[in-house]
N, CA, C and O atoms as a GROMACS GRO file, in nm:
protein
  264
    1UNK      N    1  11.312   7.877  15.365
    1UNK     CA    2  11.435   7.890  15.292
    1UNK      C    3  11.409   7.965  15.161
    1UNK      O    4  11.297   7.934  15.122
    2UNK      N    5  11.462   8.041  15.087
    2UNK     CA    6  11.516   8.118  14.995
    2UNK      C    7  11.522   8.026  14.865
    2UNK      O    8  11.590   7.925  14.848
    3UNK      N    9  11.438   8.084  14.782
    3UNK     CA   10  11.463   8.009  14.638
    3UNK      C   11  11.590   8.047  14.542
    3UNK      O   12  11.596   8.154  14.481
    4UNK      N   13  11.680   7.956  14.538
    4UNK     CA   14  11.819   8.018  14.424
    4UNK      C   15  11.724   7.999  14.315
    4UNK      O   16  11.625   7.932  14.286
    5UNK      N   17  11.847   8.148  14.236
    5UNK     CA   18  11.819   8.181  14.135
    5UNK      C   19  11.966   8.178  14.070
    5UNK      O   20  12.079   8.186  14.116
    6UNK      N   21  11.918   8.164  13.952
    6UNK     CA   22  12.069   8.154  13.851
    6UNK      C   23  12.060   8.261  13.783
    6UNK      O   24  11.978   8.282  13.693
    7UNK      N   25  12.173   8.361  13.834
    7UNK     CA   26  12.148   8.507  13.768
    7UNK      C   27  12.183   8.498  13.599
    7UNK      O   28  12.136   8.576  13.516
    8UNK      N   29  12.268   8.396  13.571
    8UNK     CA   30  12.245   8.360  13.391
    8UNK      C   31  12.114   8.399  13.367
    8UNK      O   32  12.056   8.498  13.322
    9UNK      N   33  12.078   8.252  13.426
    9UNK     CA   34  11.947   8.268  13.303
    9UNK      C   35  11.823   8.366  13.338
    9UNK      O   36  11.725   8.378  13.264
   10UNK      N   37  11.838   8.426  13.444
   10UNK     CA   38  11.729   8.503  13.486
   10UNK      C   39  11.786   8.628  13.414
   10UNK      O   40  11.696   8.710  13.399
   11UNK      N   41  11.910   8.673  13.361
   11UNK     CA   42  11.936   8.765  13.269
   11UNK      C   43  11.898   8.735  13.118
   11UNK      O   44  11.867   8.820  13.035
   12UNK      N   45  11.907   8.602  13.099
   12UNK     CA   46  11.863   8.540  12.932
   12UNK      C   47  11.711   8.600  12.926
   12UNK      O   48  11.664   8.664  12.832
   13UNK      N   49  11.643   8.566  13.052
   13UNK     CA   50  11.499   8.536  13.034
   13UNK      C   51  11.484   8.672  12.965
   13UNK      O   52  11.474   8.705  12.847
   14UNK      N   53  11.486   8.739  13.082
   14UNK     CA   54  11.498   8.911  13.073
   14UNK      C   55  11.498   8.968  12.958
   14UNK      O   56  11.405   9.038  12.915
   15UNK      N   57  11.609   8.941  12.896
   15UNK     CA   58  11.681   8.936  12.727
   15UNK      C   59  11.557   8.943  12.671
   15UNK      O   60  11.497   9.046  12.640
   16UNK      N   61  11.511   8.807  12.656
   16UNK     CA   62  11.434   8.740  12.564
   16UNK      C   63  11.304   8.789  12.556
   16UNK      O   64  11.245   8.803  12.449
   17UNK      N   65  11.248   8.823  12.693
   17UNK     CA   66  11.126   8.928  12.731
   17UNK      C   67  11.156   9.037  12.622
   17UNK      O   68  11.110   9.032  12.508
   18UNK      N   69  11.251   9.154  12.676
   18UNK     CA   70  11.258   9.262  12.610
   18UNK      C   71  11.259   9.253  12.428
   18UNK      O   72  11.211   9.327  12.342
   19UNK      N   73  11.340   9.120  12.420
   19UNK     CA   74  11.344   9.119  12.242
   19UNK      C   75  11.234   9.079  12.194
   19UNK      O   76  11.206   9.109  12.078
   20UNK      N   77  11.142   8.999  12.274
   20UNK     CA   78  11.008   9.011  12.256
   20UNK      C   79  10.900   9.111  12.236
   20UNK      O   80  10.814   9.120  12.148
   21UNK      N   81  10.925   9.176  12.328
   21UNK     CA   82  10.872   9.297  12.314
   21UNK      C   83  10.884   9.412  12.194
   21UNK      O   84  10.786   9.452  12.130
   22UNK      N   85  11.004   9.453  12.177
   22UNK     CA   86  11.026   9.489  12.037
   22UNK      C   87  10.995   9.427  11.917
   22UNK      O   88  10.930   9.485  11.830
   23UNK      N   89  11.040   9.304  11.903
   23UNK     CA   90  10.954   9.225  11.805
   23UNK      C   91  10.813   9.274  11.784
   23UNK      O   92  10.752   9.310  11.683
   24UNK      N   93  10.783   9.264  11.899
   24UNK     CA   94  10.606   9.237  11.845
   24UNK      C   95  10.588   9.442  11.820
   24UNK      O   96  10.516   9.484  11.729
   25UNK      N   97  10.640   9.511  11.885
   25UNK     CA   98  10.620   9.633  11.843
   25UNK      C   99  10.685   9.637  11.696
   25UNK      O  100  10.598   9.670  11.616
   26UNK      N  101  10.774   9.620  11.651
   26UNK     CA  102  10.804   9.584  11.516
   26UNK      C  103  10.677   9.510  11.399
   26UNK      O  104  10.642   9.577  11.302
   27UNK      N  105  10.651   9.448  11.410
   27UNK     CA  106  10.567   9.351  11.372
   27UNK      C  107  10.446   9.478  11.322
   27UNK      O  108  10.404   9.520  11.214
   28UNK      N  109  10.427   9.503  11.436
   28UNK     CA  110  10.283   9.583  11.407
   28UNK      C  111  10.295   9.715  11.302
   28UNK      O  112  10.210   9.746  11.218
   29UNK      N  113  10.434   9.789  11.331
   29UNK     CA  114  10.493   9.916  11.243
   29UNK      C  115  10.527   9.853  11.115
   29UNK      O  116  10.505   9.924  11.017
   30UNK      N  117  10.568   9.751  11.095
   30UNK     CA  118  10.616   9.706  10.969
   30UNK      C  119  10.587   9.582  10.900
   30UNK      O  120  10.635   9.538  10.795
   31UNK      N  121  10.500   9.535  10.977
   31UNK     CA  122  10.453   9.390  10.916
   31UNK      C  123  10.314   9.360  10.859
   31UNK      O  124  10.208   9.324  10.909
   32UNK      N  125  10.369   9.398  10.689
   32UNK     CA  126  10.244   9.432  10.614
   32UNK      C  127  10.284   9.323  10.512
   32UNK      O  128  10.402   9.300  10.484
   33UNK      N  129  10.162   9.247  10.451
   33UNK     CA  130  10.178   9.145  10.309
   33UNK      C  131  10.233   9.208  10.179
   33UNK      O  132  10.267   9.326  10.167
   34UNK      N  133  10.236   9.157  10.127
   34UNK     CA  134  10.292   9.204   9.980
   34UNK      C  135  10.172   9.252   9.915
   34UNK      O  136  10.163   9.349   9.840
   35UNK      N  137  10.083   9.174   9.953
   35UNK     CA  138   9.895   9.263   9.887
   35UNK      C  139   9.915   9.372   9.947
   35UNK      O  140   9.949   9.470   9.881
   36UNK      N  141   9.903   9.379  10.046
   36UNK     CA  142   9.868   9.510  10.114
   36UNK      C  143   9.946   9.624  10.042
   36UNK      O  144   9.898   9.716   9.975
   37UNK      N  145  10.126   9.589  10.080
   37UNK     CA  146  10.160   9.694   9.991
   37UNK      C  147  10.170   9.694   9.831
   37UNK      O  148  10.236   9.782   9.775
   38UNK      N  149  10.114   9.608   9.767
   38UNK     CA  150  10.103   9.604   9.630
   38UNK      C  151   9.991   9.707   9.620
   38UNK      O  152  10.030   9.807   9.558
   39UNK      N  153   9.870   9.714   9.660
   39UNK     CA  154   9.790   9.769   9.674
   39UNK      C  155   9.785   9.903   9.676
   39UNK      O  156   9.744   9.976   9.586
   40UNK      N  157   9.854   9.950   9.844
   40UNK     CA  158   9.877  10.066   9.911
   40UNK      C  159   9.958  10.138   9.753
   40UNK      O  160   9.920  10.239   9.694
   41UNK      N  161  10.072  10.050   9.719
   41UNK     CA  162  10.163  10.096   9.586
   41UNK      C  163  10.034  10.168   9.460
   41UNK      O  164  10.071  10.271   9.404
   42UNK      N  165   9.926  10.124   9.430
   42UNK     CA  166   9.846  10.075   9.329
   42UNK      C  167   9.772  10.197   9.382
   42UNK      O  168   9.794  10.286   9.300
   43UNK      N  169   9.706  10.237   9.468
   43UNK     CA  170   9.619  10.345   9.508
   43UNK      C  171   9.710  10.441   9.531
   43UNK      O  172   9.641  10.543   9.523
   44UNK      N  173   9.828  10.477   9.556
   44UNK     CA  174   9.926  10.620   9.519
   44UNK      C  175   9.912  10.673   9.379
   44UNK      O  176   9.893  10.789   9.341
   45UNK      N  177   9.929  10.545   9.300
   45UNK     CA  178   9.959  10.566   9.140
   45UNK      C  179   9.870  10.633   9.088
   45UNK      O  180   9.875  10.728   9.009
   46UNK      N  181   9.753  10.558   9.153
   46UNK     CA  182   9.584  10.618   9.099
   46UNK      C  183   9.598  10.784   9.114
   46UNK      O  184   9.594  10.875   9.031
   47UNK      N  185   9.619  10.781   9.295
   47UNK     CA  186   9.582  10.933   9.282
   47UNK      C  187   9.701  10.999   9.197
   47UNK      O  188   9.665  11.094   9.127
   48UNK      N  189   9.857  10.960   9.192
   48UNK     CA  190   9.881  11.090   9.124
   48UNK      C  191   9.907  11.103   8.998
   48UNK      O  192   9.992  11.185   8.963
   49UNK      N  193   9.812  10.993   8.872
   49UNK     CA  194   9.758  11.026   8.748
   49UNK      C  195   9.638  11.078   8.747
   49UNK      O  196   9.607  11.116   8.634
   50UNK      N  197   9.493  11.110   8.889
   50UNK     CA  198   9.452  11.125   8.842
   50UNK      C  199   9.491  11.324   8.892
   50UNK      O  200   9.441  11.412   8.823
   51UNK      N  201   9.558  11.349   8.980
   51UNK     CA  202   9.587  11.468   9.004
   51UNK      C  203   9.706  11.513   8.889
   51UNK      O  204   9.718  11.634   8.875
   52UNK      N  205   9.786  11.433   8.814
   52UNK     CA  206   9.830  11.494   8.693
   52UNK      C  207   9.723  11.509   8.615
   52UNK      O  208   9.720  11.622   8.568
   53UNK      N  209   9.627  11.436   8.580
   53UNK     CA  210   9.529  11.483   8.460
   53UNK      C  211   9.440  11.582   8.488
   53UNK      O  212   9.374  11.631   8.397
   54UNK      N  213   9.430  11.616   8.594
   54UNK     CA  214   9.370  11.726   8.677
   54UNK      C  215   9.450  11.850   8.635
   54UNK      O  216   9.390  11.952   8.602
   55UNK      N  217   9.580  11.843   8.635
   55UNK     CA  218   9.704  11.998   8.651
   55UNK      C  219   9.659  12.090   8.510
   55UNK      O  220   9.667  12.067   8.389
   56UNK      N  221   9.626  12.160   8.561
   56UNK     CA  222   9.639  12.353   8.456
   56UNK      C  223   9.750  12.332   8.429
   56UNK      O  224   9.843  12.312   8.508
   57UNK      N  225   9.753  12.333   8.283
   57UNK     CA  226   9.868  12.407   8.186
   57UNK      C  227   9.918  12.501   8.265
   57UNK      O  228   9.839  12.552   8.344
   58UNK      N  229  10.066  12.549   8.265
   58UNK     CA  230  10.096  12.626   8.285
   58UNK      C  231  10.224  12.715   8.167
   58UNK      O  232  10.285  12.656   8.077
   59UNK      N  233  10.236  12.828   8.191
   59UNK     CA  234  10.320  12.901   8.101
   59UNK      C  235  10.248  12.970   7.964
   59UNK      O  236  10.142  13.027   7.990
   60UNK      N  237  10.284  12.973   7.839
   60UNK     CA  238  10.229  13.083   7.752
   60UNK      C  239  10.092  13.070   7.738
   60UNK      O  240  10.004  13.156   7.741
   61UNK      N  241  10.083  12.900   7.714
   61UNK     CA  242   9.981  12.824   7.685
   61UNK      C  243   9.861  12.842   7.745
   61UNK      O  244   9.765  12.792   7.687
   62UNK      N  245   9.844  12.895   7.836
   62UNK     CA  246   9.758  12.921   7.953
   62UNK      C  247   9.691  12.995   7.927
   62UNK      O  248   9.569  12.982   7.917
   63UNK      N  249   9.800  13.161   7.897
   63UNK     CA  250   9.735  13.308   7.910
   63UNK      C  251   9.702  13.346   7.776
   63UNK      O  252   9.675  13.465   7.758
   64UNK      N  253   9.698  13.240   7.642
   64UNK     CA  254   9.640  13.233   7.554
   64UNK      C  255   9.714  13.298   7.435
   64UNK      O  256   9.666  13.310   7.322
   65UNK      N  257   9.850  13.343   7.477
   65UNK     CA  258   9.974  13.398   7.413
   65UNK      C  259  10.034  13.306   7.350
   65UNK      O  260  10.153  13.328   7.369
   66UNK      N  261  10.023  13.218   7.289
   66UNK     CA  262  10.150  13.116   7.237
   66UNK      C  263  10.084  13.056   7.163
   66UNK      O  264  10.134  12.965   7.096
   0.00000   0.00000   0.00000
């Protein structure tokens, strides 16, 4: 004999699989601590004071005119 199935919940399950699935692909793209991005925040800053203190004058000042 044939096992019934209850097409409800075998559509819930389904559901719940797939939102699972995204979840956890979610999770991985976007699920970072507040250290981490405090951090990640903290090492941008670094590099772009130390690539402003790095930058050539530019304009009169430069070509020794001003």
């Amino acid at each position: 004999m044939a096992e019934i199935v209850n097409l409800r919940q075998a559509r819930k399950r389904k559901a719940r699989a797939e939102q699972a699935a995204v979840a956890s692909t979610n999770r991985a793209l976007h699920g970072r601590t507040a250290a981490e991005r405090d951090r990640d925040r903290q090492e941008a800053d670094r590099a772009r004071r130390t690539l402003d203190g790095a930058r050539l004058p530019s304009g009169p000042e430069r070509d020794g005119q001003g």
